[in-house]
C-alpha positions in Angstrom: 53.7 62.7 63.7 57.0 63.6 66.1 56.7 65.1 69.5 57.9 68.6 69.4 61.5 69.0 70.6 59.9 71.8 73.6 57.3 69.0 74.4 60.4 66.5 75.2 62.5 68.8 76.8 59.4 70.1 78.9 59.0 66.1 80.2 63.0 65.7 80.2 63.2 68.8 83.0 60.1 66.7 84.6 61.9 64.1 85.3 64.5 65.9 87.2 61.5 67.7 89.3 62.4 65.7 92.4 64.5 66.1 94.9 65.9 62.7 95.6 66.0 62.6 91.7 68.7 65.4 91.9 70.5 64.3 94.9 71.3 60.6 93.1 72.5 62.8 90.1 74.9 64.8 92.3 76.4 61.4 93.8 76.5 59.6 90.6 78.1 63.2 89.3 80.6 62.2 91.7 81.6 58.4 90.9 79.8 55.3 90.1 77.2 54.3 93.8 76.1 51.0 95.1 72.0 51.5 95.5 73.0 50.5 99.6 75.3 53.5 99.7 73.0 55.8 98.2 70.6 55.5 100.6 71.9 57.0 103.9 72.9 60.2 101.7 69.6 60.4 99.7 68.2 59.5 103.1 64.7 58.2 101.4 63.2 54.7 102.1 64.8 51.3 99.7 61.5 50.8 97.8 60.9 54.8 97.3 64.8 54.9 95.8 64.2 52.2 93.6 61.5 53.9 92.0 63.3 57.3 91.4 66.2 55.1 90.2 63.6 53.6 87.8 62.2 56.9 87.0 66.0 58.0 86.1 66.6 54.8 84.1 63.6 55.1 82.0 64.2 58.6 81.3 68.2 57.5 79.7 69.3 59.4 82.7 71.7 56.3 84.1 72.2 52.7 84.0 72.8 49.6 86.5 74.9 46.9 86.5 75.5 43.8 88.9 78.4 42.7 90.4 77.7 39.9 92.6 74.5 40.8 94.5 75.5 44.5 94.3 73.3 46.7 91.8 75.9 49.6 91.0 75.0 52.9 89.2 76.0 55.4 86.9 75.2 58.5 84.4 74.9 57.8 80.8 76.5 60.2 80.1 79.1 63.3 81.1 76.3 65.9 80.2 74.4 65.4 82.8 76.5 66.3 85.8 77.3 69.7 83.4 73.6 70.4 84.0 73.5 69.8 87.0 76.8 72.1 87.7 75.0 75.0 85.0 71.8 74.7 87.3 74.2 75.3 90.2 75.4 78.5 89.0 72.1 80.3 87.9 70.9 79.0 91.0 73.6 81.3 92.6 73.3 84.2 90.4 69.4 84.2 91.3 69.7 84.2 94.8 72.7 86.2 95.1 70.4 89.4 93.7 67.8 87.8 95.8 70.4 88.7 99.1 70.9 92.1 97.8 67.6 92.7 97.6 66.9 91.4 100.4 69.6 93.8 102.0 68.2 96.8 100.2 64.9 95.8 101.9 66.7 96.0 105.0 68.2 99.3 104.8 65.1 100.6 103.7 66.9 102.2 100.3 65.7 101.8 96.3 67.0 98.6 95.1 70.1 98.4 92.8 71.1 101.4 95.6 74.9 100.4 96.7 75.7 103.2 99.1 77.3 102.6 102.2 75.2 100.6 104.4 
């Protein structure tokens, strides 16, 4: 019997349920890292990296490759840094009406209420 395509998506957005998880994505998004360059931006310890970049090659999310004694990374794909730039932009929409609600808090008026402040 096959896993249920909600049931693999649900463990999919798992895997990116970690902070330094994301922040590799976003540099990877970038370019192509060296682990050792990764690590003052991620700014988490060698072995604790290693794991989320294991976590992240498990999942299909990127691959390694040596050159020399240098392990470099990338995303397997294009898609990825798209969801990561779609995120982005809900992320925005749902705290830009979380600022104007805010505001509307603030002024003490009904919210959706746009007169002059």
């Amino acid at each position: 019997m096959s896993t249920p395509l909600y049931q693999l998506k649900a463990e999919f957005f798992k895997t990116l349920g970690h902070p330094a998880r994301i922040r590799v994505l976003e540099l990877l998004s970038e370019r192509d890292h060296a682990v050792a360059e990764m690590l003052p931006v991620v700014g988490i310890e060698p072995a604790h990296l290693s794991q989320q970049l294991a976590v992240l090659r498990r999942a299909g999310l990127v691959v390694s490759r040596k050159e020399g004694v240098t392990v470099i990374y990338s995303l397997t794909s294009p898609q990825v840094a798209d969801l990561l730039a779609v995120a982005r932009s809900i992320l925005t929409g749902v705290l830009t009406g979380q600022a104007e609600l805010l505001d509307d808090l603030r002024a003490d008026r009904p919210p959706g209420d746009r007169r002059s402040r």
